[in-house]
C-alpha positions as CSV (number, residue, x, y, z in Angstrom):
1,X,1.5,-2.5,-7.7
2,X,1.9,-1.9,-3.8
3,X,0.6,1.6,-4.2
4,X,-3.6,1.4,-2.9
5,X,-5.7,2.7,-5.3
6,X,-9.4,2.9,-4.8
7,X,-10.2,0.8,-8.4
8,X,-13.8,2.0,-9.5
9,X,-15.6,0.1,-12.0
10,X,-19.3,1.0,-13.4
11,X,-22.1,-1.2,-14.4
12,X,-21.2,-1.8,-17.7
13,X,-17.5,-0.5,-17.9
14,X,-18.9,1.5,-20.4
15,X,-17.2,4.6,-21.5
16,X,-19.7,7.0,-22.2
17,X,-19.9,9.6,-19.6
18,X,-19.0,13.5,-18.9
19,X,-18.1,15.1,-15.5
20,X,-20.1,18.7,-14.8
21,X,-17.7,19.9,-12.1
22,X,-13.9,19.4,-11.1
23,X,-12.3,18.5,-14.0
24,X,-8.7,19.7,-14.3
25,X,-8.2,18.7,-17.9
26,X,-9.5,16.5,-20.7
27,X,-6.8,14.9,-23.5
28,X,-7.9,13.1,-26.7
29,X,-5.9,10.1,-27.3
30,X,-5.1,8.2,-30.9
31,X,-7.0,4.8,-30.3
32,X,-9.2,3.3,-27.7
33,X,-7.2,3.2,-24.0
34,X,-6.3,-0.5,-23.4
35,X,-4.4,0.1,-20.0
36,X,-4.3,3.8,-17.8
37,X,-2.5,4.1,-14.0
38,X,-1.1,6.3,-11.9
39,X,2.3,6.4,-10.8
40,X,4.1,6.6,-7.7
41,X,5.4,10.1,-8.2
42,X,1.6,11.1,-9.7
43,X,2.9,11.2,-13.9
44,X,-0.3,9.7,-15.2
45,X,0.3,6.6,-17.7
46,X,-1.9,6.1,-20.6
47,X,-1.8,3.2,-23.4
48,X,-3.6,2.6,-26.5
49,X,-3.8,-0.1,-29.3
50,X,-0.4,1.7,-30.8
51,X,0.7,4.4,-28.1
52,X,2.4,5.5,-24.7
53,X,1.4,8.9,-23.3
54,X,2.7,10.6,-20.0
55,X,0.8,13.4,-18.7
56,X,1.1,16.0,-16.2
57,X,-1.4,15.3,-13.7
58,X,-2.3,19.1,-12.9
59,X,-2.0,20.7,-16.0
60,X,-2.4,17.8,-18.7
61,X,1.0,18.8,-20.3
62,X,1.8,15.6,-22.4
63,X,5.3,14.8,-20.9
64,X,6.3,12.3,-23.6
65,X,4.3,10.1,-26.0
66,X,6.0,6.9,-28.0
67,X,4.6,5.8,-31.3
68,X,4.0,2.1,-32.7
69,X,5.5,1.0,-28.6
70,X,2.1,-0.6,-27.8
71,X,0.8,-2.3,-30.4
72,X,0.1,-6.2,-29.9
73,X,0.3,-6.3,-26.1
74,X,-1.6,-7.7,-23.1
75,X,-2.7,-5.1,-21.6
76,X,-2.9,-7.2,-18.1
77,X,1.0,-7.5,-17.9
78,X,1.0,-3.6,-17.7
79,X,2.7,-3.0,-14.1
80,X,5.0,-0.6,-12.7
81,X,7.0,-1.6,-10.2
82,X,6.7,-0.1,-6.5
83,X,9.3,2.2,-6.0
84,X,10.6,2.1,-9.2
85,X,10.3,4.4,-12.5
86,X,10.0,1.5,-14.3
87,X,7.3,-0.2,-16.0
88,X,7.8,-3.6,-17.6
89,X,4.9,-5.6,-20.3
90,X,4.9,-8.2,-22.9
91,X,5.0,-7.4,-26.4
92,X,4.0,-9.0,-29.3
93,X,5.6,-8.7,-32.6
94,X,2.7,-10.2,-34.6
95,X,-1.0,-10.9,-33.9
96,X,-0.3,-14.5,-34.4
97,X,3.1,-14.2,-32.7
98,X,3.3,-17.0,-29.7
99,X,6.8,-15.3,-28.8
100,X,6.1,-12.4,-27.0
101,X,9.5,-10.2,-25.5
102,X,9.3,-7.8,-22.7
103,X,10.2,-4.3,-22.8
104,X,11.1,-2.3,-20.2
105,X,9.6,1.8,-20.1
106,X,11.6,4.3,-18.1
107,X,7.8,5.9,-17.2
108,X,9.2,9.1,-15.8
109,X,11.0,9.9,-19.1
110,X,9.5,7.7,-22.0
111,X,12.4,6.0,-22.7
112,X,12.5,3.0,-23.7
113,X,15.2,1.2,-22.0
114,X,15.5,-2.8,-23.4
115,X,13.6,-5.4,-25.0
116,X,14.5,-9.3,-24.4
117,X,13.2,-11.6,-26.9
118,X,11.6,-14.6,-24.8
119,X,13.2,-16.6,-27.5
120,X,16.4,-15.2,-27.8
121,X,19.9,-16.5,-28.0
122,X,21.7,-17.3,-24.6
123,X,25.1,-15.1,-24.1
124,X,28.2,-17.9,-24.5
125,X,29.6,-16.9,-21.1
126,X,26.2,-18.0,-19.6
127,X,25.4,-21.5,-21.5
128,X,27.6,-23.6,-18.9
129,X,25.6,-22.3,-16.8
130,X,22.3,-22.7,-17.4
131,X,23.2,-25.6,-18.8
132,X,23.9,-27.0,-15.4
133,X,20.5,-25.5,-14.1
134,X,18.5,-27.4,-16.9
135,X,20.5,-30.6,-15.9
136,X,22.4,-30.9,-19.1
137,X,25.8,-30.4,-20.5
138,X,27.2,-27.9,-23.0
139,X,29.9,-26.1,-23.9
140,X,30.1,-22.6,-24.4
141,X,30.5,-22.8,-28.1
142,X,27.5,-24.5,-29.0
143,X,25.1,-21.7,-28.8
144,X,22.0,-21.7,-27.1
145,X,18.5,-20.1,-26.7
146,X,15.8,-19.7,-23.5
147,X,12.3,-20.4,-24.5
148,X,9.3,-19.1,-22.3
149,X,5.9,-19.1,-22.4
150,X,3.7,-16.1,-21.4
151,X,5.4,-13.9,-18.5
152,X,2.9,-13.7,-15.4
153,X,5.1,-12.2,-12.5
154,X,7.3,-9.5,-12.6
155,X,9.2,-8.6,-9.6
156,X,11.7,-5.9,-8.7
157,X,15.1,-7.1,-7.4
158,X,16.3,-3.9,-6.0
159,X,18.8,-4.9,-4.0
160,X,20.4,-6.7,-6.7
161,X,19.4,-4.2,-9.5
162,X,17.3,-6.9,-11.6
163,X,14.3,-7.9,-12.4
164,X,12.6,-11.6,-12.1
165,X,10.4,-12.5,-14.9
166,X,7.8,-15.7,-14.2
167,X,6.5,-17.9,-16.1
168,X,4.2,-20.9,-14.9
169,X,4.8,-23.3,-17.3
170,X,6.7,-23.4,-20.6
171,X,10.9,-22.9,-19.3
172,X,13.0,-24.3,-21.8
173,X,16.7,-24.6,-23.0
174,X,17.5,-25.0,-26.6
175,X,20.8,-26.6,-27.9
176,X,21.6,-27.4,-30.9
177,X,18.8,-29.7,-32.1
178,X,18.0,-30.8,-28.2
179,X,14.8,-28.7,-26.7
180,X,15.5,-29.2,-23.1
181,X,12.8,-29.2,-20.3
182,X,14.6,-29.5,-16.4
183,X,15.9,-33.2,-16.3
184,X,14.3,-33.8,-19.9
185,X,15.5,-33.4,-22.9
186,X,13.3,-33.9,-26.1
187,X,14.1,-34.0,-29.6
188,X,11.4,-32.8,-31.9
189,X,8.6,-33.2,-29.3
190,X,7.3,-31.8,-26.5
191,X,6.6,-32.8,-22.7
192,X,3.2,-33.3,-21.5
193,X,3.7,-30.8,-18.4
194,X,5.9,-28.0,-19.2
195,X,7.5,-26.7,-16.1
196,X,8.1,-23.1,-15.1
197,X,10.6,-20.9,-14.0
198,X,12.1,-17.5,-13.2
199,X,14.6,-15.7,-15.6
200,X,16.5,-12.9,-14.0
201,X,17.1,-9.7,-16.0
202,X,19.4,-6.5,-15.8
203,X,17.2,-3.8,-14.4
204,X,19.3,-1.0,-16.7
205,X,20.0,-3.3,-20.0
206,X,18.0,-6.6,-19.6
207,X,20.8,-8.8,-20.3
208,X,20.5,-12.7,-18.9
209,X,21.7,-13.3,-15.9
210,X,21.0,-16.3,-14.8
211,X,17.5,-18.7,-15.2
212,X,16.3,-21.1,-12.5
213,X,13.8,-23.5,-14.1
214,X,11.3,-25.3,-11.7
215,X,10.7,-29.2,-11.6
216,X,8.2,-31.0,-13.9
217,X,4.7,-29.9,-12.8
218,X,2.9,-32.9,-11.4
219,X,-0.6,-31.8,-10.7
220,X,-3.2,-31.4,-13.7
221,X,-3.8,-27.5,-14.6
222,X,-7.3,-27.4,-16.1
223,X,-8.2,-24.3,-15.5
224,X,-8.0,-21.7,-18.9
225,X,-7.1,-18.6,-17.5
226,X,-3.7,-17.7,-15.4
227,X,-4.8,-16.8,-11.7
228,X,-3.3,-20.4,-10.7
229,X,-0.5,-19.4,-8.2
230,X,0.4,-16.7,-6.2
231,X,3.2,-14.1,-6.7
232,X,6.9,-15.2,-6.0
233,X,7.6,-13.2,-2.7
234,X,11.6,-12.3,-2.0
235,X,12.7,-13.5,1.0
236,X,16.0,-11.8,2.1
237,X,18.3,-12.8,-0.6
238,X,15.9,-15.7,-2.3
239,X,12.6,-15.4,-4.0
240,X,9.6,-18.6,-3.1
241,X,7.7,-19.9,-6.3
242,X,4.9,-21.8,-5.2
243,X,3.9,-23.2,-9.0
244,X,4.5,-26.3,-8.6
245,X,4.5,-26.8,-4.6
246,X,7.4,-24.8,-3.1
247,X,10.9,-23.7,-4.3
248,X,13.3,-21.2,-2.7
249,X,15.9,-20.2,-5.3
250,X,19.2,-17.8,-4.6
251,X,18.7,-14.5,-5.9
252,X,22.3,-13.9,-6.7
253,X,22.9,-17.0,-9.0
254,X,19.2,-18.6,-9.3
255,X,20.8,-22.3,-7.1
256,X,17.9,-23.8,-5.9
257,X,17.8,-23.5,-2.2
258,X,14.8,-26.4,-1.2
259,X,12.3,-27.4,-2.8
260,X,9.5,-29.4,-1.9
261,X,7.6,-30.4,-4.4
262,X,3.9,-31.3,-4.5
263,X,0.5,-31.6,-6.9
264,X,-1.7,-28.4,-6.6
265,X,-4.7,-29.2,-8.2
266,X,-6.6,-26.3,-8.2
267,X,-9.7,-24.6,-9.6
268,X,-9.8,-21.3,-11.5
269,X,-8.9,-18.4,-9.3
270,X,-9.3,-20.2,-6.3
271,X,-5.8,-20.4,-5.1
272,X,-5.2,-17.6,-2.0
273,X,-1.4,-15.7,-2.1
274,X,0.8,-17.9,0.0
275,X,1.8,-16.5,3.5
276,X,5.1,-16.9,4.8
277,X,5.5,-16.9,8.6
278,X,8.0,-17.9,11.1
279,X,10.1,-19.6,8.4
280,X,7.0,-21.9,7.3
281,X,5.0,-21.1,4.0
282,X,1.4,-21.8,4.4
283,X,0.2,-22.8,0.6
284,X,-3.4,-23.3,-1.0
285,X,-4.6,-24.4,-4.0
286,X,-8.3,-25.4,-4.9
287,X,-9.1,-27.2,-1.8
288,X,-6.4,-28.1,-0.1
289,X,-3.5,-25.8,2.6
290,X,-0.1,-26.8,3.0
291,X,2.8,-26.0,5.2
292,X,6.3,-26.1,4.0
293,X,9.6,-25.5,6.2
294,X,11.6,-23.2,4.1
295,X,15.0,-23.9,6.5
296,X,14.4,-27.8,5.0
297,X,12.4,-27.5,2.3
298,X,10.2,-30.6,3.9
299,X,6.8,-30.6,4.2
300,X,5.2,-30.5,7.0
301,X,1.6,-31.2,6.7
302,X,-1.4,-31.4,4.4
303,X,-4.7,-31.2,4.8
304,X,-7.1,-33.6,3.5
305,X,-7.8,-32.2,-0.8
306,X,-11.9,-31.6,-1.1
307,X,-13.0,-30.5,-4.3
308,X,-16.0,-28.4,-2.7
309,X,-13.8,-26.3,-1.5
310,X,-12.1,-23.0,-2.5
311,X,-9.3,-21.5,-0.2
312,X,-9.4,-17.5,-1.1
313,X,-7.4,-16.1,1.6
314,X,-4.8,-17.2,4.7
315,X,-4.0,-15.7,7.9
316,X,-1.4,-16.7,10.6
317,X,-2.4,-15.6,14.1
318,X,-0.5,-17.0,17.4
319,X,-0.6,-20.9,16.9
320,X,-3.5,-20.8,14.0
321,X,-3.8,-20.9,10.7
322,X,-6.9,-18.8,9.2
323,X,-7.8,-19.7,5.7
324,X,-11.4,-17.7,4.2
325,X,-13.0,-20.2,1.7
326,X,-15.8,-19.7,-0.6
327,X,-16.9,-17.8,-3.3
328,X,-17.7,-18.1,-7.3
329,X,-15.3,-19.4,-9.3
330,X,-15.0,-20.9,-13.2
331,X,-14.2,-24.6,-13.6
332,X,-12.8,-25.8,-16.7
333,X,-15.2,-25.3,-18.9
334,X,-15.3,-22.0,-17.9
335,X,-18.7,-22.4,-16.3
336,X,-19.3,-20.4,-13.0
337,X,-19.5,-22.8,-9.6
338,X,-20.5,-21.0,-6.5
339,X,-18.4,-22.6,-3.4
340,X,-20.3,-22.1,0.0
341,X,-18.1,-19.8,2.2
342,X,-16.6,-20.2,5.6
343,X,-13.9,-19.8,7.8
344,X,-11.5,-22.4,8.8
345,X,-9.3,-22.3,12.1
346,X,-6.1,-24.9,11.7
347,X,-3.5,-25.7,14.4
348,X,-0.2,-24.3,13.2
349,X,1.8,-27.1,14.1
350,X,-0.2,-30.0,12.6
351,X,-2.8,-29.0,10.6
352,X,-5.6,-30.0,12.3
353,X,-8.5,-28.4,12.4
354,X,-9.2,-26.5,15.6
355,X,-13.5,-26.8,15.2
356,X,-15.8,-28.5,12.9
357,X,-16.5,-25.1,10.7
358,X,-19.9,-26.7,9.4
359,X,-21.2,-26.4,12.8
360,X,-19.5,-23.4,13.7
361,X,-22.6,-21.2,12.8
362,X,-26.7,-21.2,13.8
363,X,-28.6,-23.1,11.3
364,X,-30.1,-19.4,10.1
365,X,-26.5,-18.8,9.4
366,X,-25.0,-21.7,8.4
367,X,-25.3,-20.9,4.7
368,X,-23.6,-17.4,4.4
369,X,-24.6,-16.1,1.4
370,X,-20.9,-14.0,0.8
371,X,-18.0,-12.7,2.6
372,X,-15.3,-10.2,2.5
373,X,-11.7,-10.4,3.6
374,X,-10.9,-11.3,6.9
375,X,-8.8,-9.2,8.6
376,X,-6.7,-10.8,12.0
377,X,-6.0,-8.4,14.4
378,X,-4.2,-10.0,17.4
379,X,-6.7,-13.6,18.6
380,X,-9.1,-11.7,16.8
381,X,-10.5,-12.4,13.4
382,X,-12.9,-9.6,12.1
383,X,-14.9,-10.4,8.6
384,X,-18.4,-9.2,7.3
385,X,-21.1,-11.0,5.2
386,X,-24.0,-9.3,3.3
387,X,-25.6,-8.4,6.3
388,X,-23.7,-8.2,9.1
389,X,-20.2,-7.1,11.0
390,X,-18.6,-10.7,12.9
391,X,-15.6,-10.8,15.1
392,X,-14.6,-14.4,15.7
393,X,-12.4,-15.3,18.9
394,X,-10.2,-18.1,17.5
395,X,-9.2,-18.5,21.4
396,X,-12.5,-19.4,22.5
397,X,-13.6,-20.8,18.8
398,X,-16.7,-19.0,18.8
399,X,-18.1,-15.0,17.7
400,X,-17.4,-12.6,20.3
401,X,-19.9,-10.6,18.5
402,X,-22.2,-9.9,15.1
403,X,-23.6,-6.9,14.3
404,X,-26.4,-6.2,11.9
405,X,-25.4,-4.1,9.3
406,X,-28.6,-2.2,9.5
407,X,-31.5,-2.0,7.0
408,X,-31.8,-4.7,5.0
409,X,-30.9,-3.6,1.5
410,X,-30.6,-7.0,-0.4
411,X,-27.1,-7.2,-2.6
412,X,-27.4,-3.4,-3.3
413,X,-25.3,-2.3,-0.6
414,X,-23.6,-5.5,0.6
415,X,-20.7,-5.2,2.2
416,X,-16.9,-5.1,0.3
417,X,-14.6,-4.9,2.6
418,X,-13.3,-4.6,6.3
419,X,-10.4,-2.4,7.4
420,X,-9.0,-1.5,10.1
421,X,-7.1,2.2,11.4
422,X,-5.1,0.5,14.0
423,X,-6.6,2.8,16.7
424,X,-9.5,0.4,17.9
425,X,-11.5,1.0,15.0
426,X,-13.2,-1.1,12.4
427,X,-14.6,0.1,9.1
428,X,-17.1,-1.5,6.7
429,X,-16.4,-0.3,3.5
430,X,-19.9,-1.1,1.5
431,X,-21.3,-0.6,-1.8
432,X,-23.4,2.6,-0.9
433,X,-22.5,3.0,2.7
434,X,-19.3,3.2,5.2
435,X,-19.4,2.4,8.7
436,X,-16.9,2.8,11.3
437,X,-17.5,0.4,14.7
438,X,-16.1,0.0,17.8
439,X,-13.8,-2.9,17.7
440,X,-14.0,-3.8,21.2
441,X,-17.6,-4.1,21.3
442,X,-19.0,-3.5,17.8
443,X,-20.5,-0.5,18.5
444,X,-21.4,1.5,15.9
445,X,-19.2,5.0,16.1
446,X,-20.5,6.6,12.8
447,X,-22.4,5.4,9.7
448,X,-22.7,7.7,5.8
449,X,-24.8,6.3,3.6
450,X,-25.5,7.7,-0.3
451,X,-28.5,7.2,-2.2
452,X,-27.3,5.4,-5.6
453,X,-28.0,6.5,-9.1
454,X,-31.3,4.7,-10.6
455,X,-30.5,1.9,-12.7
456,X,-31.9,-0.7,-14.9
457,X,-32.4,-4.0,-13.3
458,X,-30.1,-5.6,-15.7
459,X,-27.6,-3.1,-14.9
460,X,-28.0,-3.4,-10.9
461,X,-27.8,-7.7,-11.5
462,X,-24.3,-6.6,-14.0
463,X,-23.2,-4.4,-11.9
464,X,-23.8,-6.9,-8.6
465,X,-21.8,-9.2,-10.4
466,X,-18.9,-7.6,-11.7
467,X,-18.3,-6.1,-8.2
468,X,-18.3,-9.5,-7.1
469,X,-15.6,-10.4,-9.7
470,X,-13.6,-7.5,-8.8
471,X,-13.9,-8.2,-5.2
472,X,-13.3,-11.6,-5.4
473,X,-9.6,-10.9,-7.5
474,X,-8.3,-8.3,-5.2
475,X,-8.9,-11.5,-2.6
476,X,-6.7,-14.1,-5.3
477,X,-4.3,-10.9,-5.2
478,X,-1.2,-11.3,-3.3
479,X,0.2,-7.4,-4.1
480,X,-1.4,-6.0,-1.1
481,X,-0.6,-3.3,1.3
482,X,-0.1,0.7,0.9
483,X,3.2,1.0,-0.9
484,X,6.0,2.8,0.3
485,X,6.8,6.4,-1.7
486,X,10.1,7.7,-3.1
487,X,11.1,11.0,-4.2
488,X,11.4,11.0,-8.0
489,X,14.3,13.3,-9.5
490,X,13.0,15.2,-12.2
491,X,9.2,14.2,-10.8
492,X,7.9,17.6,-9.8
493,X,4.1,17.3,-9.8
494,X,3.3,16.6,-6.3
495,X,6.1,19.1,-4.1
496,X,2.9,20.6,-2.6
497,X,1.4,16.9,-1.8
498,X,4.4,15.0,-0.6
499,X,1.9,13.6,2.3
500,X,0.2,10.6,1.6
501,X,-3.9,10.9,2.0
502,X,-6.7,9.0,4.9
503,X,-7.9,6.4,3.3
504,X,-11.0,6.7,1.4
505,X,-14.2,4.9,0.6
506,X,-15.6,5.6,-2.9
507,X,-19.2,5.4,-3.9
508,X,-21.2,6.1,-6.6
509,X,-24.1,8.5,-5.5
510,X,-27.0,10.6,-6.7
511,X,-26.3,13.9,-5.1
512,X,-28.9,16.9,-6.7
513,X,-30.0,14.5,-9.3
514,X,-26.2,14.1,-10.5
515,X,-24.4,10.7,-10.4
516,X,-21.3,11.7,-8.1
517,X,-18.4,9.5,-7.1
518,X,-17.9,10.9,-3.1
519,X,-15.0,9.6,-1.5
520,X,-15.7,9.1,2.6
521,X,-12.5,9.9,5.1
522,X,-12.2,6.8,7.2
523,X,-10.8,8.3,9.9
524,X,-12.8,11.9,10.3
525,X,-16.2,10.7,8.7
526,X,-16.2,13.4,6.1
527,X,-17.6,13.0,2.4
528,X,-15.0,15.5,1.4
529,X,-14.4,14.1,-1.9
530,X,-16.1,14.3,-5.2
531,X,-16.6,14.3,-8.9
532,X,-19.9,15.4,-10.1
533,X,-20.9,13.2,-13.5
534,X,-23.6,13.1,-16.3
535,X,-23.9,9.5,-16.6
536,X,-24.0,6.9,-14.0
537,X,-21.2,4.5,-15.8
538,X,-17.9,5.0,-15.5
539,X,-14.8,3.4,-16.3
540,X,-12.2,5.0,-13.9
541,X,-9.6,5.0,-11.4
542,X,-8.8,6.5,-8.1
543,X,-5.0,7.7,-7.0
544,X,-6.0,8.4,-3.4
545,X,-2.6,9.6,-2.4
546,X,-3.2,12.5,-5.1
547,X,-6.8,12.7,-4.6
548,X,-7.0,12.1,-8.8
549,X,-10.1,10.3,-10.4
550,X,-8.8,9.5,-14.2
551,X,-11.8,8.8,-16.0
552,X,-11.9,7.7,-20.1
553,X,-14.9,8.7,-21.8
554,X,-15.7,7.1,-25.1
555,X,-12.9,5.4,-25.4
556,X,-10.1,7.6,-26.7
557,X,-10.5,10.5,-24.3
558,X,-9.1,11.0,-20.7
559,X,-10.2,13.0,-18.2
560,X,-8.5,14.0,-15.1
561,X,-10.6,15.4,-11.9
562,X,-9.5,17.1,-8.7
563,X,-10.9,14.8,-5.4
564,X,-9.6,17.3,-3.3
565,X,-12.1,20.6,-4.3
């Protein structure tokens, strides 16, 4: 969701740890905690192998709990939506079941308010319809059911009071005896590539309203695991898919606007969240960008595909493209492949690539050894790498500075990020330390740095590398941003912290021989946060507009702990 949370995950992710100091409250649960969050209006969500808990986030007061509502789901399709008291997931109504429904969760209340079988019949009024979307004909009378595969986008219409459900491949129409694929209509068989499509839903009941299946997927998917495409994004009254190149589809009816459709090979995670700009949506898959006019649907350019390549993240800035590449990625097989990173400057208009990035750096640096987002701030592109802060002019094509990072403290306290306040500051958000610079200049304004807990070795190489995977999945992300908050009727546990927090920096320290999660203040400085633990490894989560660590220890209990003392 849209809301930021400061995600904080220990070595191990194990669950065996006790906080000395802060802790509000501590509730035992039935089972083992498959999915926790907090919510918009601070009610804190917890899920087990069987079970839905709400809790008061001051006092612990369960607010609702729902029996035998969880069990056989994917815990990764667990997301509210911004804004919304709603939470939608897929459920499964049998271990082996390949049908999965969604249900829909009134969170503030622990209702549940519909379930839609993924395989369920079609409502007669709607089988012309549909029909017409799927490019067949049949009549009202005949009776007719929507097939799906596995749901991996759910978006929030709330203009129109619906949701969007996606699914990347797998969209069918069944009538009669006749499966029916967009423009192909099998009997008793299967296509080789199933296309995809959005379904939308009744926000209230989850009735069918209309489905909008995309074109036959061209491109080879090899990859195992579902971070292929972006999110759709809404545009005004249509939403963009971008599974199978690009289609625009009306949100009212679910017409397809333009499409233009394209191969996106990709590799495993690879693909960055497609950026819409000026009318033109700049697309990447494995190694490859493309720009598509969404006024025609035609598309404008390509670049060149290379397989050694990995497009993680795209800016627009002035008449440039910025794409970040690099980074460690699974192939098929499910083997890791490490992808050297870079930055790449293209010309808007054409495509064409503004420098030679290969000889963009010193020899010494030609090989950066890893890199966090970059963040475009006017002809400016600002970015750090293990070891040092870069600011790359992409007027001039060249650094209009690098800073050293200071001591050399190999991958221990490599850098994770780069943020900005908006008020000509930079911050380096780092494993152990954060830095504020001058973004003018680079000069350093301020620096904190906390000594970590001592580790194994096996858990520092773990922990290296999970923090790598995290890092590199908020980059494949597309739900950015801080999200916008709502007053919640009925909601009453934050009317003394209406105002949303500083953003925070949150490390794991060793503060009076104690492992302590302290959260830094970007904008003051201050390490005025913290939770004071008794193990090192945690497995918990930061709301930083309610200053609220939620921690689970052992599995089955949670634990919430006040930032803010």
């Amino acid at each position: 969701m849209r809301q930021t949370f400061a995600v904080l995950t220990g070595a191990l992710l194990l669950c065996s740890q006790a906080f000395a100091g802060g802790q509000k409250w501590e509730q035992k649960v039935d089972s083992d905690v498959r999915f926790k969050l907090i919510h918009d209006s601070g009610l804190i969500v917890v899920g087990t192998t069987t079970t839905a808990y709400g809790f008061n986030p001051e006092t612990g007061e369960q607010k609702w709990k729902i029996e035998n509502l969880m069990k056989n789901y994917d815990p990764e399709t667990v997301k509210p939506q911004p804004g919304s008291e709603y939470m939608v997931y897929l459920y499964k109504k049998g271990i082996m079941d390949v049908s999965p429904s969604v249900r829909c969760l009134n969170i503030l209340t622990g209702e549940q308010m519909w379930e839609v079988d993924l395989f369920g019949g079609v409502p007669d009024e709607l089988i012309p319809q549909l029909s017409t979307a799927f490019g067949i004909q049949a009549k009202a009378d005949e009776g007719a059911s929507l097939g799906m595969n596995l749901i991996q986008a759910v978006i929030d219409d709330a203009e129109r009071d619906q949701f969007l459900l996606g699914t990347y491949s797998g969209f069918f129409l069944t009538v009669g005896k006749k499966v029916t694929f967009r423009g192909k209509t099998m009997v008793n068989g299967k296509p080789k590539n199933m296309p995809g499509g959005i379904l939308a839903v009744d926000k209230k009941t989850g009735k069918v309203k209309w489905a909008a299946p995309i074109p036959e997927m061209t491109g080879k998917v090899k990859a195992k695991v579902s971070y292929y495409w972006s999110y759709p994004q809404l545009i005004g009254d249509q939403v963009l898919v971008d599974w199978a190149g690009v289609h625009v589809f009306n949100l009212k009816d679910g017409s397809l606007a333009c499409a233009a459709p394209f191969d996106r090979e990709n590799m495993q995670g690879a693909n960055a969240a497609t950026v819409i700009d000026k009318g033109v949506a700049y697309v990447a898959s494995g190694g490859q960008l493309s720009a598509v006019d969404l006024a025609t649907g035609q598309l404008k350019w390509q670049t060149k595909p290379d397989k050694d390549v990995a497009y993680t993240e795209i800016s627009v800035a002035g008449d440039k493209v910025v794409a970040k590449r690099g980074g460690t990625f699974t192939d098929a097989k499910g083997k890791p492949k490490v992808l050297t990173y870079g930055l790449d400057v293209l010309d808007r208009n054409s495509g064409a690539p503004a420098f030679d990035s290969e000889k963009l750096h010193k020899a010494k640096d030609r090989q950066i050894a890893d890199m966090t987002n970059v963040l475009v701030d006017g002809n400016i592109a600002y970015y750090a790498t293990q070891h040092s802060l870069r600011a790359f002019d992409l007027d001039k094509l060249d650094y209009k500075y690098v800073v050293a990072l200071g001591e050399d403290q190999g991958n221990f306290d490599g850098a994770k990020s780069v943020s900005s306040s908006g008020d000509g500051k930079l911050y380096v958000l780092m494993k152990q330390s954060t830095k504020a610079f001058n973004a003018a200049d680079g000069s350093q304004l301020w620096s904190k740095t906390f000594e970590p807990p001592k580790v194994s070795a096996l858990a520092l190489a773990m922990l290296n590398t999970l923090s790598a995977a995290a890092a590199q999945q908020r980059a494949n992300s597309s739900i950015t941003g801080r999200a916008t908050y709502r007053v919640y009727h009925g909601a009453d546990f934050y009317q003394a912290r209406a105002a949303a927090s500083d953003q925070y920096n949150y490390v794991m320290a060793q503060e009076n021989g104690k492992p302590t999660v302290v959260g830094v203040n970007l904008s003051t400085g201050k390490d005025d946060r913290r939770a004071v633990m008794d193990k090192k490894e945690a497995d918990y989560i930061v709301g930083e507009r309610f200053g609220i660590l939620l921690n689970v220890e052992k599995k089955q209990t949670v634990q919430a702990y006040d930032l803010n003392e």
